[in-house]
Biopython code that builds the backbone (N, CA, C, O; Angstrom):
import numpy as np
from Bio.PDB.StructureBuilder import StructureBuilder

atoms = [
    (1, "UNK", "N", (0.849, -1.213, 0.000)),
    (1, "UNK", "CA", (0.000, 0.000, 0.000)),
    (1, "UNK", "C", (0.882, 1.260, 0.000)),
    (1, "UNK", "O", (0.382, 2.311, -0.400)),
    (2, "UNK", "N", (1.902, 1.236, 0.335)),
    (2, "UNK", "CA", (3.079, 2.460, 0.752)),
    (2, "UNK", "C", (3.218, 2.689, -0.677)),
    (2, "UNK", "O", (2.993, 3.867, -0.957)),
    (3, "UNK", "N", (3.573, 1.813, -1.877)),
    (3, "UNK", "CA", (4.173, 2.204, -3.082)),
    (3, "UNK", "C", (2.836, 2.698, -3.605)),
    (3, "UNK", "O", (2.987, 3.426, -4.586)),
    (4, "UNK", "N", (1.561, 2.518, -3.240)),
    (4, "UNK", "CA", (0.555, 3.572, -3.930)),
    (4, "UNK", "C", (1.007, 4.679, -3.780)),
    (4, "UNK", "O", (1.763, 5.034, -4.684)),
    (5, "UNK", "N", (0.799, 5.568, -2.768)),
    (5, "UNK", "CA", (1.639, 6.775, -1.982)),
    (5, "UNK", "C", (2.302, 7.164, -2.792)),
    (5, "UNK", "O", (2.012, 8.026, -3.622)),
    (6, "UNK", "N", (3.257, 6.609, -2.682)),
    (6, "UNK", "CA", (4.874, 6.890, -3.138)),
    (6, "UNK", "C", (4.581, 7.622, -4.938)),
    (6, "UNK", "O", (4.792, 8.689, -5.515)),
    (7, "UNK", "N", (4.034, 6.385, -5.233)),
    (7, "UNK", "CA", (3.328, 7.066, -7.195)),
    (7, "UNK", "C", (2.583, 8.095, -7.013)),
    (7, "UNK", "O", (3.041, 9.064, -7.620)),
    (8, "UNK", "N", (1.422, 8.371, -6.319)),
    (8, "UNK", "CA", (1.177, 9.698, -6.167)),
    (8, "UNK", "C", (1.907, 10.969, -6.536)),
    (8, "UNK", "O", (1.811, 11.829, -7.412)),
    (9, "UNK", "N", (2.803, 10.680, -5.321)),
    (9, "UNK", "CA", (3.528, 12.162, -5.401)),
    (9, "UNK", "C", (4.148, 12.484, -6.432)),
    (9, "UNK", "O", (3.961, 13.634, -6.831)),
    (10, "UNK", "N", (4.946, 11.727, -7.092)),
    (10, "UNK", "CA", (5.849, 12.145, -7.820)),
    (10, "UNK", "C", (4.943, 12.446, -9.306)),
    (10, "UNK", "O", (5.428, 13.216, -10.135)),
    (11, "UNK", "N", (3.680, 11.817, -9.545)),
    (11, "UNK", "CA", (2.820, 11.961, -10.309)),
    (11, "UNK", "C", (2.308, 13.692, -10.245)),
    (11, "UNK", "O", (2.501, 14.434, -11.208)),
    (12, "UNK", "N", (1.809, 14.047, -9.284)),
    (12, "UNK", "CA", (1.848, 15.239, -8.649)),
    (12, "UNK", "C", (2.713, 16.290, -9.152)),
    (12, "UNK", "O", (2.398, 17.424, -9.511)),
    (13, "UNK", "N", (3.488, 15.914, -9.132)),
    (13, "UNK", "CA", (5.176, 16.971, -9.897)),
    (13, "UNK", "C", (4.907, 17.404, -11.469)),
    (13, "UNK", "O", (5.052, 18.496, -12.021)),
    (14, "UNK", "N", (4.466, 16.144, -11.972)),
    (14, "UNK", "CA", (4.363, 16.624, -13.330)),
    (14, "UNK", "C", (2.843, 16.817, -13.504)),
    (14, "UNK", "O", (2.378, 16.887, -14.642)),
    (15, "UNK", "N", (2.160, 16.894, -12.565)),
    (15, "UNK", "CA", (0.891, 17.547, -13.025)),
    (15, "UNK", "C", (0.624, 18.757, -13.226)),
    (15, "UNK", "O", (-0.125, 19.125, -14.131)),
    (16, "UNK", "N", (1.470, 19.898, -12.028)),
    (16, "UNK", "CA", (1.229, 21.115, -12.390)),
    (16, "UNK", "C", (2.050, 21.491, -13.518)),
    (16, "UNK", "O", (1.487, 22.375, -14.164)),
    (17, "UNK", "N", (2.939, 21.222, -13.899)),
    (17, "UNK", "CA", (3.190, 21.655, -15.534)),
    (17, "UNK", "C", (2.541, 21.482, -16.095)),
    (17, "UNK", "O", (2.663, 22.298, -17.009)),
    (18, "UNK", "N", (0.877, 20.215, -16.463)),
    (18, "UNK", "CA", (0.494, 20.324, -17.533)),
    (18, "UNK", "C", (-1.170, 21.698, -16.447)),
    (18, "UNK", "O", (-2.307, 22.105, -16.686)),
    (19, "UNK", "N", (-0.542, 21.760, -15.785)),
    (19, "UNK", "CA", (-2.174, 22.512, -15.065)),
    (19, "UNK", "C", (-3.102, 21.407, -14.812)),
    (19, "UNK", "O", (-4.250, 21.669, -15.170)),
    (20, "UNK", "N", (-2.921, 20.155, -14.258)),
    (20, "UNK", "CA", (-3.463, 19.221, -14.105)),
    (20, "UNK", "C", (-3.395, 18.967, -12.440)),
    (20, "UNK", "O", (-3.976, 18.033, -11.888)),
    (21, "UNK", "N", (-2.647, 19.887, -11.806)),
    (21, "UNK", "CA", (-2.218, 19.856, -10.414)),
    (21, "UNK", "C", (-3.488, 19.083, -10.332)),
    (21, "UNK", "O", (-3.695, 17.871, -10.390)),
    (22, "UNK", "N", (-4.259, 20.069, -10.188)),
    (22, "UNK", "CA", (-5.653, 20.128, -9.203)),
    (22, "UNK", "C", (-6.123, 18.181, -9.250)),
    (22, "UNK", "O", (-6.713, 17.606, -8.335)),
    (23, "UNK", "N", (-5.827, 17.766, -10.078)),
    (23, "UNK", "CA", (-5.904, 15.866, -10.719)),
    (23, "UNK", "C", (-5.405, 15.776, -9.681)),
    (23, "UNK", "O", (-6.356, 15.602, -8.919)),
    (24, "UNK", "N", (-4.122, 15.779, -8.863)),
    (24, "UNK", "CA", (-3.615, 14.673, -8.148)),
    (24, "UNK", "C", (-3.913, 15.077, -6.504)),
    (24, "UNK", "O", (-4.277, 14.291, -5.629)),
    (25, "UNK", "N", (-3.662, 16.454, -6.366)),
    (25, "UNK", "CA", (-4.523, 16.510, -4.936)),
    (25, "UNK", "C", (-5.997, 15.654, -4.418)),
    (25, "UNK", "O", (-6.386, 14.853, -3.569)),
    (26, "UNK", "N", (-6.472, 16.453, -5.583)),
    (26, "UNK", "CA", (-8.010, 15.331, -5.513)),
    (26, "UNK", "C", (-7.831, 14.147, -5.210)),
    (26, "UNK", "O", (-8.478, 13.807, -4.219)),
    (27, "UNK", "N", (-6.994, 13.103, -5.823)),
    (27, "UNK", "CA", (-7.001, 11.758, -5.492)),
    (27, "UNK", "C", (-6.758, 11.515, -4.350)),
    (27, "UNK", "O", (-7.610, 10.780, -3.853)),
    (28, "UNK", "N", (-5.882, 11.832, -3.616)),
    (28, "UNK", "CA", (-4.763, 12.297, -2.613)),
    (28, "UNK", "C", (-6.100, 12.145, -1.694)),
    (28, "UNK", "O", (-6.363, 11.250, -0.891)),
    (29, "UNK", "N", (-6.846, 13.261, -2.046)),
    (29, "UNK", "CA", (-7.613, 13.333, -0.743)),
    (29, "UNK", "C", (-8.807, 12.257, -0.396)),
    (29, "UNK", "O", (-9.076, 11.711, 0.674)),
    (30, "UNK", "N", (-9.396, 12.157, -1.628)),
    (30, "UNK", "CA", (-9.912, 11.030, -1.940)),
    (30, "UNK", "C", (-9.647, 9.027, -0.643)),
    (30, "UNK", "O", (-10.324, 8.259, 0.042)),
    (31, "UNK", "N", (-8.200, 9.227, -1.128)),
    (31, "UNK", "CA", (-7.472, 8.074, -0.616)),
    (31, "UNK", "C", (-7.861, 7.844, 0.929)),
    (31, "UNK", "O", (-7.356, 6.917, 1.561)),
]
sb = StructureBuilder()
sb.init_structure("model")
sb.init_model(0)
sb.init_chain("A")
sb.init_seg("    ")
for serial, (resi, resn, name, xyz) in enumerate(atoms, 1):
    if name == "N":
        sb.init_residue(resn, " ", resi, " ")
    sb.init_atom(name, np.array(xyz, "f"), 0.0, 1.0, " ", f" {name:<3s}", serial, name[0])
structure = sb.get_structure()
């Protein structure tokens, strides 16, 4: 379950370059 996490974040990084941030918080919180 930790390496879910772990993909998150770094997923996260390249989201706000495409302006997609707001995508991975959501999940995040979701979780």
């Amino acid at each position: 379950m930790v390496r879910r996490r772990v993909q998150p974040a770094p997923c996260i990084e390249s989201l706000p370059d495409n302006g997609d941030q707001a995508a991975g918080p959501v999940e995040h919180s979701n979780d």
